[in-house]
N, C-alpha and C positions, 0 to 999 in steps of 0.2 A: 222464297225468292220469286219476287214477281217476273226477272226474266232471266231464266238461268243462261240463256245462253249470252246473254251479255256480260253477266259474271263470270264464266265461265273464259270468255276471249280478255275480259282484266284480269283476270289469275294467271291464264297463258300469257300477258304482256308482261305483270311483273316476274314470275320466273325466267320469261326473256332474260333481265335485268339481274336479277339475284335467283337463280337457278335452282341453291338451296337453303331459300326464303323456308324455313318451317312451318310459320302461318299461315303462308297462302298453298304451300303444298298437302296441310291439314286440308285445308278448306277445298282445294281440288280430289283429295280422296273420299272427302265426304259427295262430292257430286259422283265422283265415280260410282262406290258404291251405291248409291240413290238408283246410278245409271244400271244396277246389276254389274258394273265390270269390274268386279273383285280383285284379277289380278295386280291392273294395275292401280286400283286403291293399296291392294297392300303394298305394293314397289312405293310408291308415293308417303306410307305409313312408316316403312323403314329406314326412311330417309329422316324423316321428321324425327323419330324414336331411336335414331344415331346421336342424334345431336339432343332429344329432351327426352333422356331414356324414362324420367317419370311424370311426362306429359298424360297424364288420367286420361282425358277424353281417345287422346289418341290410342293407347293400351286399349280402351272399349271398343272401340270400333275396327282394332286388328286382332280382338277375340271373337267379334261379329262377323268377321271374313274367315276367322282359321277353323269357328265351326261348321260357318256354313259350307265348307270345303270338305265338312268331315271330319275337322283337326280338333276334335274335342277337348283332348289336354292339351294341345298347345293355345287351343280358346282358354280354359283353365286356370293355363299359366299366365298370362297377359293379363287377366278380367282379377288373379290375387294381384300379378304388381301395381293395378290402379287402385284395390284396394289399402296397399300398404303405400302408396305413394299420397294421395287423399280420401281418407276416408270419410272424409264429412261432406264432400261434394257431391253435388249430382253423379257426377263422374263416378266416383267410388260407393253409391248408393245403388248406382246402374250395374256396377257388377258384382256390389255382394248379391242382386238380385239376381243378374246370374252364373254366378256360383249354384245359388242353390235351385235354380232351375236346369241347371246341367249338373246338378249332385249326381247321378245314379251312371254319369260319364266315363268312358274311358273312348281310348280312338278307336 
């Protein structure tokens, strides 16, 4: 994104508008996390994965905030549901990779 912060005030005007927009509250978690602000990537993540509990990308990137917090099986568990939800995606390619990069895991 050539200018995130201008992306970033059009993600905050559509949730203005529809609050729990799933796409653009993805889209804001991904800037979070980018940002380092974990928690609220994952608040922003749980929202989205209320409503598309087998949205892959989304599952990836709240196993990539729950290890990096430490939460190795609860990374674990989120990086199989994107496996079992698409496995032929990137998305589901990204977490059998890690899966087996946090094989040796527990919390």
């Amino acid at each position: 994104m050539k200018q995130p912060q201008a992306a970033r005030q059009a993600i905050v005007q559509a949730l203005a508008l529809l609050p729990n927009y799933a796409p653009a509250l993805q889209l804001l978690a991904e800037m979070e996390y980018q940002d380092g602000n974990l928690p609220d990537a994952f608040s922003h993540l749980q929202v989205v994965l209320a409503q598309q509990p087998s949205n892959a990308d989304a599952l990836v990137l709240a196993g990539r905030i729950a290890a990096q917090q430490g939460q190795v099986g609860e990374a674990r568990d989120f990086w199989k549901r994107s496996v079992d939800a698409a496995p032929y995606s990137a998305a589901g390619k990204a977490a059998q990779h890690l899966l087996m990069q946090y094989s040796g895991g527990g919390q």
